[in-house]
C-alpha positions as CSV (number, residue, x, y, z in Angstrom):
1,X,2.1,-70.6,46.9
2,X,3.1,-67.5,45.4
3,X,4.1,-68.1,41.2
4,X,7.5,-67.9,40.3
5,X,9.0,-64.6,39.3
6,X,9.4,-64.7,35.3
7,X,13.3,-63.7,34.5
8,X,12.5,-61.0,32.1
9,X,9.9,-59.2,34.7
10,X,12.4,-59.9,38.0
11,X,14.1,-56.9,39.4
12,X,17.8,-56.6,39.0
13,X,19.7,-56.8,42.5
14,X,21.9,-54.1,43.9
15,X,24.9,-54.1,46.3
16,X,25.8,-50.9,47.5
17,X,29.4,-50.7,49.3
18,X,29.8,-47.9,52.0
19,X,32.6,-47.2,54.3
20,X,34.7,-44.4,55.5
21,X,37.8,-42.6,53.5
22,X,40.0,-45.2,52.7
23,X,38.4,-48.7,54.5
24,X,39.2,-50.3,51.9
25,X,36.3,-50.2,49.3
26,X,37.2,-50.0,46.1
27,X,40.2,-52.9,46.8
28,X,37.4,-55.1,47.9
29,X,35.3,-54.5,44.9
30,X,38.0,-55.3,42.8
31,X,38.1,-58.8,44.7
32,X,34.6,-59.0,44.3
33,X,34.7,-58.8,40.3
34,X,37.7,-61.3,40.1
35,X,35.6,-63.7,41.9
36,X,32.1,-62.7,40.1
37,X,32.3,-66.0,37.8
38,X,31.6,-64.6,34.4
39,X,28.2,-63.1,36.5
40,X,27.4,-60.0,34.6
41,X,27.7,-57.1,36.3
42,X,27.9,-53.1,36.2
43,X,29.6,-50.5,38.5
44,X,28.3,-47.2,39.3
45,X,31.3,-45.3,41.7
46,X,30.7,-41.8,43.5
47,X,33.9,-40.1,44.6
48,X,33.7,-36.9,46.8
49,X,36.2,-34.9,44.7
50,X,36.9,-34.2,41.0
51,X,39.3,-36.5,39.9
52,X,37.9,-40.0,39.4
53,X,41.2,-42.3,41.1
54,X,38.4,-45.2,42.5
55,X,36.9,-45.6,39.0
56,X,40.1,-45.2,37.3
57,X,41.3,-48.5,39.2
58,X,38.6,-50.4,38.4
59,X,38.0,-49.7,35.1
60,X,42.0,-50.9,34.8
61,X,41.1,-54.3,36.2
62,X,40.4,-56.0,32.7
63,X,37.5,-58.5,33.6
64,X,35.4,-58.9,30.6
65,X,32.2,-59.5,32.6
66,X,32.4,-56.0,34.0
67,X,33.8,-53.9,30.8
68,X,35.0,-50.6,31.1
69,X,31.6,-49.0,29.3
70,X,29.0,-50.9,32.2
71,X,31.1,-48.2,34.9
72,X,29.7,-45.2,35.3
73,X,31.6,-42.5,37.4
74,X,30.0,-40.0,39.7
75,X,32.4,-37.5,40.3
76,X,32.7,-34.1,42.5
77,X,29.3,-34.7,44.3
78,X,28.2,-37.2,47.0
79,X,25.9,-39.7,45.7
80,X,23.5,-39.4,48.9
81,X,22.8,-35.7,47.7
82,X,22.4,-36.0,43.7
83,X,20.1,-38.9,43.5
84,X,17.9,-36.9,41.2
85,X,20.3,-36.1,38.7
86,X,22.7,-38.0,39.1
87,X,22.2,-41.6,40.4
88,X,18.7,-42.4,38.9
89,X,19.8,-41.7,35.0
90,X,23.0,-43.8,35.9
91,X,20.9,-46.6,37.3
92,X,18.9,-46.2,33.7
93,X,21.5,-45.7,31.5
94,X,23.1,-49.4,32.4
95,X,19.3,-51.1,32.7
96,X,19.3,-50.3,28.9
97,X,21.9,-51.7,27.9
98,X,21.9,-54.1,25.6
99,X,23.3,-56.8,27.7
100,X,21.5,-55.5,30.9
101,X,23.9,-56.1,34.0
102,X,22.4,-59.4,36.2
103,X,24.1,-57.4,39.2
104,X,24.8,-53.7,40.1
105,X,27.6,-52.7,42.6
106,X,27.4,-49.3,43.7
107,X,30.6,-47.8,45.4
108,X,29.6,-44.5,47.4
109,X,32.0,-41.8,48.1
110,X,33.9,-42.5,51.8
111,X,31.8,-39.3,53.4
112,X,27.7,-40.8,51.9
113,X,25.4,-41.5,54.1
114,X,23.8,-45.0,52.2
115,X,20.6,-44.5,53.7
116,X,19.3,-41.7,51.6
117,X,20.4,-43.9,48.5
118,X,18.3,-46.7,49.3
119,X,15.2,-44.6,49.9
120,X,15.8,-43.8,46.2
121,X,15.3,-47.3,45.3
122,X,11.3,-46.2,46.3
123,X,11.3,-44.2,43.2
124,X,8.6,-44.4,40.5
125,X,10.7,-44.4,37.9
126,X,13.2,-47.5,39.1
127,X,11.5,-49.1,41.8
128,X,9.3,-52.0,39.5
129,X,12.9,-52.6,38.3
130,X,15.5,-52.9,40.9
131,X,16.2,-53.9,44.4
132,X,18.6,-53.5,47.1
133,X,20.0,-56.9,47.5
134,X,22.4,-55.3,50.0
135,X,24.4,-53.1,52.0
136,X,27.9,-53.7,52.8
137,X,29.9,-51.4,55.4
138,X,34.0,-51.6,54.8
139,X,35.2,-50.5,58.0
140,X,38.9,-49.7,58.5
141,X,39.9,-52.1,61.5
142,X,42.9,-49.9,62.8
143,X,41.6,-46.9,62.8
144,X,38.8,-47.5,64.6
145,X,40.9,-49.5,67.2
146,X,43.0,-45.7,67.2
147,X,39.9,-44.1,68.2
148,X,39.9,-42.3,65.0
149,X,35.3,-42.1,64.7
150,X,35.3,-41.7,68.9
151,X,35.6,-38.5,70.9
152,X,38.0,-38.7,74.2
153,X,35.4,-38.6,76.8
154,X,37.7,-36.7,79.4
155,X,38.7,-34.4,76.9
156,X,35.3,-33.8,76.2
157,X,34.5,-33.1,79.3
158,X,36.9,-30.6,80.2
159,X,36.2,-28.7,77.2
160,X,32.5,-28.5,78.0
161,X,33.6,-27.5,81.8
162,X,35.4,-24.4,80.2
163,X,32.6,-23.4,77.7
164,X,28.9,-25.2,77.6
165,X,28.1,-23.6,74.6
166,X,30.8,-25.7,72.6
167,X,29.3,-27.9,70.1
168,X,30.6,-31.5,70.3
169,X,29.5,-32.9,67.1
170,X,31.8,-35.5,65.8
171,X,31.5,-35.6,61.9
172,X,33.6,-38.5,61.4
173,X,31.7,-40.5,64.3
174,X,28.5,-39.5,62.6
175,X,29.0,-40.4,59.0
176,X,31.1,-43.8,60.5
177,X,28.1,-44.5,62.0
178,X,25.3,-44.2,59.7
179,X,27.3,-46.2,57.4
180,X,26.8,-49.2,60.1
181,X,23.7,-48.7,61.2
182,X,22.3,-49.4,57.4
183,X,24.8,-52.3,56.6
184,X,23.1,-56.0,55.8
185,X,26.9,-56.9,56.2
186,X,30.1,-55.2,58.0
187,X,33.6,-56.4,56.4
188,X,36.1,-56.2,59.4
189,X,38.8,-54.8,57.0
190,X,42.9,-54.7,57.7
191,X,42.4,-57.6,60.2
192,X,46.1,-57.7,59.5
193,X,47.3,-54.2,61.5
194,X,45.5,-55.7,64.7
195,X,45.9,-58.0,67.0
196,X,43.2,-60.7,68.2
197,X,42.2,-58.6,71.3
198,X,42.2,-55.2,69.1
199,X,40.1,-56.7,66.2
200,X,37.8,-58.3,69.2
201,X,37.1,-55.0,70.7
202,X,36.3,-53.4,67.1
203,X,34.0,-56.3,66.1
204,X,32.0,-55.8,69.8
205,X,31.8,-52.2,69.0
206,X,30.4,-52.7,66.1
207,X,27.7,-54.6,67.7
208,X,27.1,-52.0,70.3
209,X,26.2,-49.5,67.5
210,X,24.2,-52.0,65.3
211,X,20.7,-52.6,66.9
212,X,20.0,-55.6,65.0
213,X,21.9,-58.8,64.4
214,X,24.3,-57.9,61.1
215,X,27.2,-60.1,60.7
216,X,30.8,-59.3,60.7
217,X,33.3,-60.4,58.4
218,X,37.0,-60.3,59.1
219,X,40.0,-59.8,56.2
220,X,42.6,-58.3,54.8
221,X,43.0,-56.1,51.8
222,X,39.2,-56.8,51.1
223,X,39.5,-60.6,50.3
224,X,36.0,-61.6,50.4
225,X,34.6,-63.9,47.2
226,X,31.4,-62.6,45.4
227,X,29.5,-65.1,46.7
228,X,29.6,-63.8,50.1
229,X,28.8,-60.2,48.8
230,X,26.1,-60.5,45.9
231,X,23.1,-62.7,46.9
232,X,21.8,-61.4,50.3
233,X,18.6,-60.6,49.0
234,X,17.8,-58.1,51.8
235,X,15.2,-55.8,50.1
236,X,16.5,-52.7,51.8
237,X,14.3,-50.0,50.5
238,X,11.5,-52.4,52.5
239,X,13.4,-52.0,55.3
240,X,13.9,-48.7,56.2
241,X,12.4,-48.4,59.7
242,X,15.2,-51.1,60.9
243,X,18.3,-48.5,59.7
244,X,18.2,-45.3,62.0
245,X,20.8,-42.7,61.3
246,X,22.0,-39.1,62.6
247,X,20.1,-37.0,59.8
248,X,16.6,-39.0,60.2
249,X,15.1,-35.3,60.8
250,X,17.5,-33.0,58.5
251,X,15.2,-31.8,55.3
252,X,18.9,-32.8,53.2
253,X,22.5,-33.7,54.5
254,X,25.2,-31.8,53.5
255,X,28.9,-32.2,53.5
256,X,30.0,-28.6,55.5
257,X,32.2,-30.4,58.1
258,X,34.3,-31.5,55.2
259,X,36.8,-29.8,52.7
260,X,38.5,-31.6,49.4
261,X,40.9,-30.0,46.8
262,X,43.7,-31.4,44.4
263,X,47.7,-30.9,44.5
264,X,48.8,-31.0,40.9
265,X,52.9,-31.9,40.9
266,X,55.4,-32.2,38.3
267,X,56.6,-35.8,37.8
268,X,58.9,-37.1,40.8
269,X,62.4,-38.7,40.4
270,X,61.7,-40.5,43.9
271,X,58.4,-42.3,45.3
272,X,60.1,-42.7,48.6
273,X,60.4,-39.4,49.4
274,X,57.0,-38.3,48.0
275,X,55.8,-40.5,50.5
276,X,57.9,-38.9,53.4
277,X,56.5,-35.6,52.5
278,X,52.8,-37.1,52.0
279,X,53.4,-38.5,55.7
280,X,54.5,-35.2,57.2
281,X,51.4,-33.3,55.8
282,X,49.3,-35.6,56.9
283,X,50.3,-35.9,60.2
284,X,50.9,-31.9,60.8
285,X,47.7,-31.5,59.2
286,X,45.4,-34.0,59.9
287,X,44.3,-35.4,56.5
288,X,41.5,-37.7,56.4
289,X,42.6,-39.1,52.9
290,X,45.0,-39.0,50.6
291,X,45.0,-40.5,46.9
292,X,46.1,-39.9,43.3
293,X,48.2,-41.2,40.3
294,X,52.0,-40.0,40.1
295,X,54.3,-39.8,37.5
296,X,57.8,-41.1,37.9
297,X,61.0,-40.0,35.6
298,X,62.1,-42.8,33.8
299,X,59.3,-45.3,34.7
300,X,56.4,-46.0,32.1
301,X,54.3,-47.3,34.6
302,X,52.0,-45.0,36.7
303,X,52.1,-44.8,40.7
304,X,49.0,-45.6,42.2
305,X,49.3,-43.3,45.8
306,X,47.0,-43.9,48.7
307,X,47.1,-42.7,51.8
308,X,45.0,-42.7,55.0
309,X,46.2,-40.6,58.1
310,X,49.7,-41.3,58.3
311,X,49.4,-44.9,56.7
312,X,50.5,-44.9,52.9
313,X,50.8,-47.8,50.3
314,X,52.2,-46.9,47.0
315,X,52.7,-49.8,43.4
316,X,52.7,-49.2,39.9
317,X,48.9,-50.1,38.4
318,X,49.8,-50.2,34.8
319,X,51.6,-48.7,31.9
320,X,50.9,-45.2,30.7
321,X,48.4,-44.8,27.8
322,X,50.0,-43.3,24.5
323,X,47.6,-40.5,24.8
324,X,47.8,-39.6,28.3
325,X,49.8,-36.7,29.7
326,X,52.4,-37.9,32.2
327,X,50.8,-35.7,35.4
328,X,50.9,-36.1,38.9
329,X,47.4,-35.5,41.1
330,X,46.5,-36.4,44.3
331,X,42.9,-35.4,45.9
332,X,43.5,-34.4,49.6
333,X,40.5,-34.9,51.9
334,X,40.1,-33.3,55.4
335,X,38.0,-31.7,57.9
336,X,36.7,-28.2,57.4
337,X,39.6,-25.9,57.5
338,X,41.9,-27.4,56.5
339,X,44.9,-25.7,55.6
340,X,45.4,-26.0,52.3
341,X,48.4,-23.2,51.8
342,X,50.4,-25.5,54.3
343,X,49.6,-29.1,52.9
344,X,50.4,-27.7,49.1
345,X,53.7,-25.7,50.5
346,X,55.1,-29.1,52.3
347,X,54.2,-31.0,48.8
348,X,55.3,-28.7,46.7
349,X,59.1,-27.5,48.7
C-alpha cells in the first residue's frame, strides 16, 4: 500500500472551465464560489479582448474565501496561446501566496482550446506542484439546439457542387468541439430555453462527439454546488491520449477565424433601447458575443450588458466606485470580417 501523501508535499488541484462565448461560465463560477464552504480558493480568468468584464464580475462577488487579490486576469490574449508567459507566472504568483489557495479555478476565454493548457500542467517548473483535478465544458443548451456549432448539410452540399475548392471549415464547430472532447464534466447549461425533447437531443449529441463516458449535467443559469465541480480528481495532464482535438497536428493554434474590438458610448438615458439597438446589430451582423458595463443618467449603479446572438440579459451589478469614470464599453466578438463600421454606426446613431 502506497504511504499517504503528506499535506504540505500534495499537489494543489485545478479546475479549469471551458465553454463557448457566452455558455454561461463565469455565472457558473460565481455559483461555484458561493457554494465553496469557506474552501480556499484562487481564480485565474482569460478573456479574448481587452477589457476585463468576466473578472470584473467576479472580483465584485464579495466572498472572503476567494478575495479580490487571489484573481488574476489574463486579458487581450487566449490563454491556450500564452502559457509561457502568461499562465505559468500566474499559476506561481498565487502558489506563493502566503495563504496558498487549496483550489484553483481557471476560467478560459470562450474561443481556448483547454487542451493545450493542460499539457502545460507537464511543465518542469509546475508540474511537482499542481494537478488537473478537472475539466468542465459549459455548453450553451439553446444554441446548440439552433444549430449554431453545426453546418447545414444540404447547404453544404450545394455550395461544394458549385465550387470544390471551397473550404468548409467551421470555426465555431471546431473550437465547440475541442472544448468537449477534453471535458471530465459537460454542464447542460440554459436547460431552461429548451424543451425536454430539445435538451434530449443536445445531451445525445454530446455523446456522439465524446468518445468516452463524461457525464452530463443539466441547469440553469449555472446552478451547480462546488461539490459537484471541485473534487474529480481526474489527473488530466496524465490523460492526454483520451482527449483528441482538431489542432492535434498544428505546430500552434491561432485565433484568425475570429475578430474582437470595443464600442466605447457615452452614458445612456435608456437600457431598453440600448438593448434594441444591441439586438439589431447582432442580428444584421452576426455577433458571436456581446458584453460590457454601461452607464445610465441618473442611476448610480452600473449595467452589467450581455449578450449572445440575439439573446441579451441586462441588471445592475453594483454601485459605482468614487473613483471610477462613469463610461460605457462593450467588447463585440465575431467571426473574421466582421463589419465593424456597421456594428459601431447602428450603436452609435
Amino acid at each position: 500500500m502506497n504511504a499517504p501523501v503528506k499535506p504540505e508535499t500534495a499537489k494543489v488541484p485545478c479546475t479549469i472551465v471551458t465553454g463557448f462565448l457566452g455558455a454561461g461560465k463565469t455565472t457558473l463560477i460565481r455559483n461555484l464560489l458561493a457554494t465553496a464552504n469557506g474552501r480556499r480558493l484562487a481564480l485565474i480568468v482569460n478573456e479574448f479582448g481587452d477589457v476585463g468584464v468576466d473578472g470584473d464580475i467576479l472580483k465584485s462577488c464579495g466572498i472572503e474565501s476567494c478575495p479580490e487579490d487571489a484573481i488574476v486576469e489574463l486579458a487581450n490574449g487566449c490563454i491556450c496561446c500564452t502559457v509561457a508567459d502568461d499562465f505559468v507566472p500566474a499559476l506561481e504568483t498565487l502558489l506563493a501566496r502566503p495563504n496558498a489557495p487549496e483550489h484553483i479555478v481557471i476560467e478560459t476565454s470562450g474561443l481556448a482550446l483547454p487542451k493545450p493548457l493542460v499539457k502545460a500542467f507537464n511543465w518542469p517548473a509546475i508540474r511537482s506542484r499542481v494537478t488537473v483535478d478537472g475539466v468542465i465544458a459549459v455548453v450553451d443548451g439553446a444554441a446548440v439546439a439552433a444549430g449554431r456549432f453545426a453546418d447545414d448539410p444540404e447547404e453544404l452540399k450545394r455550395q461544394a457542387e458549385g465550387d470544390a475548392s471551397l473550404d468548409h471549415d467551421n470555426p465555431l464547430e471546431e473550437v465547440y468541439e475541442d472544448q468537449l472532447l477534453c471535458a471530465d464534466l459537460v454542464v447542460l447549461n440554459k436547460a431552461d430555453l429548451l424543451s425536454a425533447g430539445e435538451a434530449d437531443g443536445v445531451e445525445k449529441d454530446i455523446e456522439k462527439t465524446v468518445p468516452r463516458a463524461v457525464k452530463v449535467v443539466r441547469t440553469s443559469e449555472g446552478r451547480i454546488d462546488a461539490a459537484v465541480l471541485l473534487g474529480l480528481g481526474a489527473a488530466a495532464e496524465n490523460d492526454l491520449e483520451a482527449r483528441p482535438s482538431h489542432h492535434d497536428h498544428e505546430a500552434e493554434h491561432d485565433h484568425d477565424d475570429f475578430d474582437t474590438f470595443v464600442v466605447d458610448l457615452p452614458a445612456i438615458r435608456d437600457a431598453d433601447a440600448l438593448v434594441r439597438k444591441l439586438k439589431a446589430a447582432a442580428e444584421e451582423h452576426d455577433i458571436l458575443r456581446i458584453k460590457g458595463f454601461v452607464a445610465v443618467d441618473g442611476k448610480p449603479m452600473r449595467l452589467l450588458v450581455q449578450g449572445v446572438g440575439a439573446r441579451f440579459s441586462q441588471h445592475f451589478d453594483r454601485a459605482w466606485a468614487p473613483e471610477e469614470t462613469r463610461s460605457s464599453r462593450l467588447v463585440i466578438i465575431g467571426e473574421k470580417g466582421i463589419d465593424q463600421a456597421g456594428i459601431r454606426k447602428t450603436l452609435e446613431g
